[in-house]
N, C-alpha and C positions, 0 to 999 in steps of 0.2 A: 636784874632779870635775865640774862647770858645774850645770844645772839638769835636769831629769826628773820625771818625773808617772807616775803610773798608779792605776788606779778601782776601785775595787770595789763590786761591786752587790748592797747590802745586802738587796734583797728576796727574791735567788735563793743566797746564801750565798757568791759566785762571782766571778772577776775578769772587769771587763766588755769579752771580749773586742769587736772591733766598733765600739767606741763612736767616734763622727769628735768631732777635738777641732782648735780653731785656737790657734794662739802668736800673739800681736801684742807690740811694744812700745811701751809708747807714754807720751806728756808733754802734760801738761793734758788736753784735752779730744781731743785726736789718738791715734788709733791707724793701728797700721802691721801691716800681716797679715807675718809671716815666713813661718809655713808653717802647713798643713794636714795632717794626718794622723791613720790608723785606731788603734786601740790591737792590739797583738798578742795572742795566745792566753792570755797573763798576765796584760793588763788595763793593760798599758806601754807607754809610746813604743815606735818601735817600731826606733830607731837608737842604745838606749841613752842617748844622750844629747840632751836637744832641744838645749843650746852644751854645750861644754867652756870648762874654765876657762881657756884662751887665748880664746875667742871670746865668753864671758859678760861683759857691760858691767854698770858700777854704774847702777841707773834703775830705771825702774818697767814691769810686763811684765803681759801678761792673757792667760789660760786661757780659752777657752770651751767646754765641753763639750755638748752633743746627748744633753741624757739621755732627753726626749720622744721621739726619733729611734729611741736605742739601747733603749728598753724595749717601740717599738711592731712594733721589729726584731723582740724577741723575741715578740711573741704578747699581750705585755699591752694589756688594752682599755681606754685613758686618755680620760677625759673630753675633749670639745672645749671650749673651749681647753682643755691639760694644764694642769695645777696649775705644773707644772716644765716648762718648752720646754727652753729653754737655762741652763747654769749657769756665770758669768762670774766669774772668782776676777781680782782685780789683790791684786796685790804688789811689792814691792820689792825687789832684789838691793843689799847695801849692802857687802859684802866677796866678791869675784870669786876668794878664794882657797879658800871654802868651798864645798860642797855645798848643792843648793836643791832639795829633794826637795818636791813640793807633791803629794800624794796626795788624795782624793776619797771618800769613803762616799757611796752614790747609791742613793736609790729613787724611786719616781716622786711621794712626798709628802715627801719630805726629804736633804738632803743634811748632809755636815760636812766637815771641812781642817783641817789643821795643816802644822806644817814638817817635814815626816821628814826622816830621815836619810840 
């Protein structure tokens, strides 16, 4: 299936629609922006898939999410600095035949990840 993401925003119970996230991939100390994009009404990529598995490479790839951004979107009143600005997840793609689902629980004091399905 290639890789995909989507958020949920544990403070409002809610998928975090809005929330601007970037893809890079990147080797040692470099990255490389691929793209940019909002999450959909679901709280998802919003092209279903950020690669498919023709286009997903074996390496190493980073997430960064805008969760200061997307919670000050909503109305909440975050401290200067936020506790949380941005949230940068790297991982790795080691079998390009699988599914790489990286999903996100986000509040403005904590987040968590694992490998969904």
């Amino acid at each position: 299936m290639g890789l995909s993401t989507h958020v949920l925003d544990t403070m409002n119970g809610t998928p975090a629609s809005g929330m601007r996230v970037r893809l890079y991939t990147t080797q040692g100390d470099q990255a490389l922006l691929v793209k940019s994009f909002t999450l959909n009404e679901d709280g998802r990529n919003p092209d279903g898939l950020l690669y498919d598995n023709a286009t997903l490479k074996v390496g190493t790839y980073r997430l960064v999410f805008d969760v200061a951004g997307y919670f000050k979107a909503r109305g909440v009143v975050l401290p200067e600095p936020a506790f949380l600005n941005e949230v940068s997840l790297d991982f790795g793609v080691a079998d390009t035949s699988q599914h790489y689902h990286v999903p996100l629980l986000a509040s403005p004091w904590s987040y968590s990840t694992y490998r969904g399905s």
